[in-house]
C-alpha positions as CSV (number, residue, x, y, z in Angstrom):
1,X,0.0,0.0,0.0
2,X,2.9,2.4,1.1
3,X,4.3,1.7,-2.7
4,X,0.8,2.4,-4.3
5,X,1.3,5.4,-2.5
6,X,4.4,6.8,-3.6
7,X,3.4,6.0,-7.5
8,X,0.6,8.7,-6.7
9,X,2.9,11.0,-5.5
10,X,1.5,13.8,-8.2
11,X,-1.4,14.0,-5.6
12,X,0.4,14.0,-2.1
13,X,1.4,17.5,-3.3
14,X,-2.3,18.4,-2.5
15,X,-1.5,17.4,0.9
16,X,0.8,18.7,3.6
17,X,2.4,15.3,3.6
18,X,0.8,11.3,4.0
19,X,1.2,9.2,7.0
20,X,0.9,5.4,7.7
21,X,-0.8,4.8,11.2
22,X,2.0,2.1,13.5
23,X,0.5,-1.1,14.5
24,X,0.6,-0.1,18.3
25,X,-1.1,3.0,17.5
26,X,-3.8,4.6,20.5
27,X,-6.3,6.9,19.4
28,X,-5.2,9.1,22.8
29,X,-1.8,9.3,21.5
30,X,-2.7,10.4,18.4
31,X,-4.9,13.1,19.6
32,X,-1.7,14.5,21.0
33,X,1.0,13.8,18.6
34,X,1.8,17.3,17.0
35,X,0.7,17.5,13.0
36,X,1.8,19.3,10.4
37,X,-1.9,20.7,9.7
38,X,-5.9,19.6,9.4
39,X,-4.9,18.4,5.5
40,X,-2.8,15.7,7.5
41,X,-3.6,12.2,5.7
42,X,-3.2,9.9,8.2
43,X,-4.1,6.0,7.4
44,X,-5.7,3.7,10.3
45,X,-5.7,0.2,10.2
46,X,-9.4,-0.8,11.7
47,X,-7.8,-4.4,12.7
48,X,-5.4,-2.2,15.6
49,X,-7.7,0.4,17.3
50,X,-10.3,0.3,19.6
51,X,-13.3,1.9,19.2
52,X,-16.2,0.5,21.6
53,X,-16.1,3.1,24.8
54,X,-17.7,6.0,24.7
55,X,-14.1,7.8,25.3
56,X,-12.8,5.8,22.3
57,X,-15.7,6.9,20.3
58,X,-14.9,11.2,21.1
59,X,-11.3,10.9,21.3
60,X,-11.9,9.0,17.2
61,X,-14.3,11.9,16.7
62,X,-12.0,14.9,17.9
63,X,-9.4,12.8,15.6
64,X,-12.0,13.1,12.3
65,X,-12.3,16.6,13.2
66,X,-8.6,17.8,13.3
67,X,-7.6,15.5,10.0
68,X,-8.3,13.5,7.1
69,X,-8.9,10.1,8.6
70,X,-8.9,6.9,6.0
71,X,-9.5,3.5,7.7
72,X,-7.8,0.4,6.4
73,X,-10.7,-2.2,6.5
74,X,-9.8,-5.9,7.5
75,X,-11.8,-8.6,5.9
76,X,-14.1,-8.9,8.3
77,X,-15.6,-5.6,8.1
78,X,-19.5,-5.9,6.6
79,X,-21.6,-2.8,6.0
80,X,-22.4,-1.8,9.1
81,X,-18.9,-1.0,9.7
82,X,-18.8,1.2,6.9
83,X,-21.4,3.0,7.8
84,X,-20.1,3.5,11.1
85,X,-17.2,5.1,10.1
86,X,-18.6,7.6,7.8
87,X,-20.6,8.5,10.8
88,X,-17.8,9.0,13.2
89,X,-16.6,11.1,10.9
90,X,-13.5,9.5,8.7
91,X,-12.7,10.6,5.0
92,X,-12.3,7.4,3.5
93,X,-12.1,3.8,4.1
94,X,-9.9,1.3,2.1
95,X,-11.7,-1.9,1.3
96,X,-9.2,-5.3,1.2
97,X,-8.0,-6.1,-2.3
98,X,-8.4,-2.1,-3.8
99,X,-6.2,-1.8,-7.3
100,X,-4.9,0.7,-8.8
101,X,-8.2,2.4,-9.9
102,X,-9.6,2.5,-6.6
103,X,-6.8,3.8,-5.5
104,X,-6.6,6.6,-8.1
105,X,-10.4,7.6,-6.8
106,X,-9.9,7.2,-3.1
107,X,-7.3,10.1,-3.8
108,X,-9.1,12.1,-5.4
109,X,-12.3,11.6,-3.4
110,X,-9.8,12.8,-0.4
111,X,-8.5,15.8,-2.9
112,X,-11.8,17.0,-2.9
113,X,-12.6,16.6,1.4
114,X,-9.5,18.8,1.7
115,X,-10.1,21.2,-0.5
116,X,-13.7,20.8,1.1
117,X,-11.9,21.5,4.7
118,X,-9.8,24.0,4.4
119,X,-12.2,26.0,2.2
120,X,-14.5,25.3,5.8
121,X,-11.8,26.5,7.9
122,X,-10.7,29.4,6.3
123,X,-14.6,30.3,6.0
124,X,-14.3,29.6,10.0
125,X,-11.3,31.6,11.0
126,X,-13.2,34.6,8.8
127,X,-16.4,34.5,10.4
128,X,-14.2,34.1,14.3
129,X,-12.0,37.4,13.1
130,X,-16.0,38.7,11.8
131,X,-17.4,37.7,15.2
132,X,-14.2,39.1,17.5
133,X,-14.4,42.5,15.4
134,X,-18.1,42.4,15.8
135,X,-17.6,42.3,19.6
136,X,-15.6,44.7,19.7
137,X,-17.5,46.9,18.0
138,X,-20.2,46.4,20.2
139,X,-18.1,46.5,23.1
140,X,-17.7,50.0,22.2
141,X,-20.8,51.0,20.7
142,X,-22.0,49.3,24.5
143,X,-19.7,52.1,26.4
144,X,-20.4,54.7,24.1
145,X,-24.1,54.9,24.8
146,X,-23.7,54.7,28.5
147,X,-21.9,57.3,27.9
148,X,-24.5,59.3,25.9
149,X,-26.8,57.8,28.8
150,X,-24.8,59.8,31.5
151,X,-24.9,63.0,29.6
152,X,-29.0,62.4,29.1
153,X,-29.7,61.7,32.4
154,X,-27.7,64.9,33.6
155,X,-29.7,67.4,32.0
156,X,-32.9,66.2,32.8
157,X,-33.9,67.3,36.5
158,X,-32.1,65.3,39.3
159,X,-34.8,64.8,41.6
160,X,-38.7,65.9,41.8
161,X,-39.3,69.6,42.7
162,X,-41.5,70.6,45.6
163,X,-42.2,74.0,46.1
164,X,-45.5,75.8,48.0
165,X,-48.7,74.1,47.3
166,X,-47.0,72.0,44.1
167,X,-45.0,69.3,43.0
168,X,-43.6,67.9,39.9
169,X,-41.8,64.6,39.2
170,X,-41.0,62.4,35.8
171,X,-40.2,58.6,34.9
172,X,-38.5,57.0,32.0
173,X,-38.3,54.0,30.8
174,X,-36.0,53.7,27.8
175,X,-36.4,50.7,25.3
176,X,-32.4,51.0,24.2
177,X,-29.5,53.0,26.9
178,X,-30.8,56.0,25.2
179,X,-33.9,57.2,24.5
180,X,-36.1,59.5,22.3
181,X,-38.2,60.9,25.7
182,X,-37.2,64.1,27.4
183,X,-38.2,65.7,30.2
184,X,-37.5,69.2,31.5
185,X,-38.9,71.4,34.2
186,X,-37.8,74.3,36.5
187,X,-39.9,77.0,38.6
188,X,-38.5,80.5,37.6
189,X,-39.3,84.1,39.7
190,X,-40.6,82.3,42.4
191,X,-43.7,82.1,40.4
192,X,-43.7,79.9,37.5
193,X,-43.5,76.3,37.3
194,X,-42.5,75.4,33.7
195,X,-42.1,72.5,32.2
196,X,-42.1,70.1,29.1
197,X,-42.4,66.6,27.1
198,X,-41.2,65.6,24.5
199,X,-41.1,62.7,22.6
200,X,-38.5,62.3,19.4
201,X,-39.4,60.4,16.4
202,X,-37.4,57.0,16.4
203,X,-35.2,55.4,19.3
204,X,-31.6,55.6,20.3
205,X,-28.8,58.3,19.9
206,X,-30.0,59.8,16.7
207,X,-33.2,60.6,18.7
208,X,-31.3,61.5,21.9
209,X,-29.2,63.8,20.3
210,X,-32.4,65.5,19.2
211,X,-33.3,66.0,22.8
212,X,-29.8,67.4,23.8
213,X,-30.4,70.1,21.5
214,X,-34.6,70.6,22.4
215,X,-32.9,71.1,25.8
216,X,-30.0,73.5,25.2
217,X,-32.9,75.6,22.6
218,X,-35.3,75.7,25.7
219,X,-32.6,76.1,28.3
220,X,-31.9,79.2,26.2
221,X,-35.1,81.0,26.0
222,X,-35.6,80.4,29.6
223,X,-32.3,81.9,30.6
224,X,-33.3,84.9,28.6
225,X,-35.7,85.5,29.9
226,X,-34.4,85.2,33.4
227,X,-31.6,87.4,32.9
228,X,-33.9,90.4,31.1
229,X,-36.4,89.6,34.6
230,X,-39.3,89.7,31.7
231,X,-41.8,88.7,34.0
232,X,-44.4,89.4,31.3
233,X,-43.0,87.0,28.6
234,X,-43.4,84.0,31.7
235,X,-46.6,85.4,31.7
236,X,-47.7,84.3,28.5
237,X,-45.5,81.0,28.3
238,X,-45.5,79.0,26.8
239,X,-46.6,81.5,24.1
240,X,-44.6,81.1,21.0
241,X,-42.0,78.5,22.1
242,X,-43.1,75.8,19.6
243,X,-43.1,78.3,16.9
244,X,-39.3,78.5,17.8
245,X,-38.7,75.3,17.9
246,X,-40.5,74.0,15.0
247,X,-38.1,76.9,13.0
248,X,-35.2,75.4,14.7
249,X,-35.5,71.6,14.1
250,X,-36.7,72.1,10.3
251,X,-33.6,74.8,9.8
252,X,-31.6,72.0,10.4
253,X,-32.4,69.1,8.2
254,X,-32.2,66.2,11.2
255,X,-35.1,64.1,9.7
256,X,-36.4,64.4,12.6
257,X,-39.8,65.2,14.5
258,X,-41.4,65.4,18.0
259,X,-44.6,65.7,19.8
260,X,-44.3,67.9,22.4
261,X,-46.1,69.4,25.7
262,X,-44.8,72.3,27.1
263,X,-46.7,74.2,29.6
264,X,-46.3,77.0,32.6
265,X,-48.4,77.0,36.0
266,X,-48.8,80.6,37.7
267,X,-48.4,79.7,41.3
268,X,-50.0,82.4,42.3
269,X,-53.5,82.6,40.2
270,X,-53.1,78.8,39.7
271,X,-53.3,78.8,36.5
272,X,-52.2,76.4,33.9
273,X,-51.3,77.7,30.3
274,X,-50.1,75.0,28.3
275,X,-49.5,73.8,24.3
276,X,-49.5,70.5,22.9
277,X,-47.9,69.3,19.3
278,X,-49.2,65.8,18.6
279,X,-49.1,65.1,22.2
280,X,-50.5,61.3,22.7
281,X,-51.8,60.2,24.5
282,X,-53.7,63.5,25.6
283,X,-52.9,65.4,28.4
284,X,-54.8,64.0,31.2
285,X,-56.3,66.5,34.1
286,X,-57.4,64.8,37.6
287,X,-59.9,66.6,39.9
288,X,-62.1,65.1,42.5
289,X,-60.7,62.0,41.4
290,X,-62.2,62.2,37.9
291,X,-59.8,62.2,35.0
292,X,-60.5,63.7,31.7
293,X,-58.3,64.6,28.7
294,X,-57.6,67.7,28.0
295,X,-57.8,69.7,25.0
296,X,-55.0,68.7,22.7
297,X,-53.9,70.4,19.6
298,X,-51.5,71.2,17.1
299,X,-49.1,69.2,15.0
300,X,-45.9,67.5,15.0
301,X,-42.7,69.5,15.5
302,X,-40.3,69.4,12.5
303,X,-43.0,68.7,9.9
304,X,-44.5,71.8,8.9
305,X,-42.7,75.0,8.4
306,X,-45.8,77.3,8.7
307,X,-47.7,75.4,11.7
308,X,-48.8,77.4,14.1
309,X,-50.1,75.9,17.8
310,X,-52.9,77.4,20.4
311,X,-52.4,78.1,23.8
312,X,-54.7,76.5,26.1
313,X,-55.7,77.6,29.9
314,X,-57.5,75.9,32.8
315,X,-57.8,76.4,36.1
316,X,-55.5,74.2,38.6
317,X,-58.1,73.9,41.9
318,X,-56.4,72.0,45.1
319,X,-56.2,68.6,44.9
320,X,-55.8,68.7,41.1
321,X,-53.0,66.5,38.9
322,X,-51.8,66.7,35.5
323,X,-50.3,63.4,34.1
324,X,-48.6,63.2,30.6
325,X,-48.0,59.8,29.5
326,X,-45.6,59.4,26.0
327,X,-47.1,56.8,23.7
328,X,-44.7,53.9,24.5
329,X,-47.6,53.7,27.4
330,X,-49.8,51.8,25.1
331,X,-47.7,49.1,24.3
332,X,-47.9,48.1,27.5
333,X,-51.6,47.6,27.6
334,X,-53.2,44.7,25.8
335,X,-56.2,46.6,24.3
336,X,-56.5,47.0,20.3
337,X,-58.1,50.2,19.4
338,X,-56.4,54.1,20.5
339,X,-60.1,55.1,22.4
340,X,-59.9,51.5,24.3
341,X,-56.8,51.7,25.7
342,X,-57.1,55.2,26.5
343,X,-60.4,54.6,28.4
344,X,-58.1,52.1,30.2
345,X,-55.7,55.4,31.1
346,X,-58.7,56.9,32.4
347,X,-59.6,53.9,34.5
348,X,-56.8,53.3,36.4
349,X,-56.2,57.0,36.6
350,X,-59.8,56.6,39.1
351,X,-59.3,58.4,42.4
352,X,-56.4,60.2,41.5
353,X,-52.5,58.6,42.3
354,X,-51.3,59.9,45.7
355,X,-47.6,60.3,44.0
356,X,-45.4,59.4,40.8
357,X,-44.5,55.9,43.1
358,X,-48.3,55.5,43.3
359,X,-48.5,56.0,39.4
360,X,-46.2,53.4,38.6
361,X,-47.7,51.1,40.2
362,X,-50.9,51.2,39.0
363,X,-49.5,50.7,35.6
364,X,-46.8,48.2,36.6
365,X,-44.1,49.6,35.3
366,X,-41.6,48.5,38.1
367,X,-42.4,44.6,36.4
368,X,-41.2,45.9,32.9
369,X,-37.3,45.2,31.5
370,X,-37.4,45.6,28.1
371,X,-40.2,47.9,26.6
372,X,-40.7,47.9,23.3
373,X,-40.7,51.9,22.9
374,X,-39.6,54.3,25.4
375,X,-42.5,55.0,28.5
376,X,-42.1,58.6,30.2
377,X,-44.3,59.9,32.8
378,X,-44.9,63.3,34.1
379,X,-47.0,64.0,37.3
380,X,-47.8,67.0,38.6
381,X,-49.5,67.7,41.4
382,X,-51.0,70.3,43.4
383,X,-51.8,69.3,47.1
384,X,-54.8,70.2,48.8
């Protein structure tokens, strides 16, 4: 066989070299003896190894794995043998009294496996160096948006604000690290509690990014107005805000639009003045334990260069809450239809939530991980 061999030797160059099994060879030992590479012929004879424990059966598998396996078959072998092999895994068996033809096929039958293998493994190794890049990658991508998550989270207020008869606190929920929900609100003069909600179209940074800048644009008005001491312009907030920031967001070509709530309560008169863009769900309004929605109107910010949004007023009386919901709220509830799960809002918005804690319970939103849009809350509340 070993001559038979060397006659063929035009199609060892296809292989890194061939090897003849020794008649006291152990599969164990040849699991650890050192080859030249996977396209490593290497020629068992069936009559000298053992393969009946289930050891001898992996360590022959890991061995069909790492190289090109033909078995030598003695002439006892039948069919079932055969088949056995092929299932453990070997290249090629050699059948007692092969010629020269055989021979000349069993080569290239085993041309073809390694050519076959190392086409595998090179696929393999790519997909690994694929897979380790693409880990990295999202190792960093991973960092990056706690990062961005940090800088969110630190220009939206800290902790709820109390002050005289009122209080105002917020919860989100985002679906990704960073979400498309803002929240911002502030009491200016002494007077004026003011505040807003927005929601950006789509989910993670490109939407976040879009509320970094809705917060540095209302940061700025406010702080002008603060400086100046133009009592009267707090006055008429949120008067003409949304006009701003409609020119703002379209002037720069994001591809991007919010609904919005922005609104200012006169501590004093206890009024509430407030404008809504799109805002869904609606604005709901608690008093005597009744909730009702309130009048919502206007459209999208960043759609429509020439909209134009109403001001609203009601009347805050003592015991009275405002709770804006975003719409990531109705994913959570198992209703079809917009006006059912909004009667459901309304429902379980009965008798008026003591505090935000009291809120989030009632919609179990302490049980949820992974929402599938972002959920923000706003509750404000004035006691009685």
């Amino acid at each position: 066989m070993i001559q038979d061999f060397e006659r063929l030797a035009h199609f060892q160059d296809r292989f890194i070299s061939v090897g003849i099994s020794p008649r006291n060879a152990i599969l164990s030992e040849l699991i650890n003896f050192r080859f030249e590479s996977n396209n490593q012929l290497i020629i068992l004879d069936s009559q000298i190894i053992s393969i009946t424990t289930k050891t001898e059966i992996n360590l022959f598998r890991k061995l069909c794995f790492n190289y090109l396996i033909v078995v030598a078959l003695g002439d006892h072998c039948d069919v079932e043998n055969i088949v056995e092999f092929f299932r453990l895994g070997v290249a090629d068996v050699i059948l007692p009294g092969f010629d020269d033809y055989f021979l000349r096929q069993m080569v290239l039958r085993i041309d073809k496996v390694a050519h076959l293998r190392a086409k595998s493994l090179q696929q393999q190794a790519q997909l690994e160096k694929t897979n380790n890049e693409l880990e990295e990658s999202l190792r960093v991508l991973k960092q990056d948006q706690i990062a961005g998550l940090e800088v969110q989270r630190s220009l939206m207020p800290e902790r709820p604000i109390s002050f005289g008869e009122y209080e105002i606190a917020h919860f989100i929920l985002p679906s990704l690290y960073l979400s498309g929900d803002f929240v911002g609100y502030s009491v200016v003069f002494d007077r004026y509690m003011l505040f807003y909600f927005a929601d950006v179209s789509g989910h993670g940074a490109s939407s976040a990014f879009v509320t970094v800048l809705l917060q540095f644009m209302i940061g700025r008005v406010i702080r002008k107005h603060e400086l100046e001491k133009d009592s009267s312009a707090l006055a008429r907030a949120p008067e003409g805000l949304i006009e701003h920031l409609n020119k703002q967001i379209m002037g720069m070509n994001l591809e991007k639009h919010m609904t919005l709530m922005a609104g200012s309560v006169d501590m004093c008169s206890h009024s509430l003045r407030y404008v809504t863009a799109a805002q869904l769900p609606r604005p709901i309004l608690i008093e005597n334990g009744k909730p009702t929605f309130l009048t919502s109107t206007g459209k999208p910010v960043g759609l429509f260069e020439s909209a134009r949004w109403e001001v609203h007023q009601v009347e805050l009386k003592k015991g009275s809450t405002l709770v804006l919901f975003s719409d990531g709220v109705f994913d959570l509830l198992s209703e079809q239809q917009i006006d059912e799960k909004e009667a459901i809002l309304l429902s379980r918005l009965a008798d008026c939530p003591k505090s935000l804690d009291d809120l989030r319970k009632r919609f179990f939103l302490e049980d949820v991980d992974s929402p599938l849009d972002d959920v923000s809350v706003l509750f404000l509340n004035r006691n009685s």
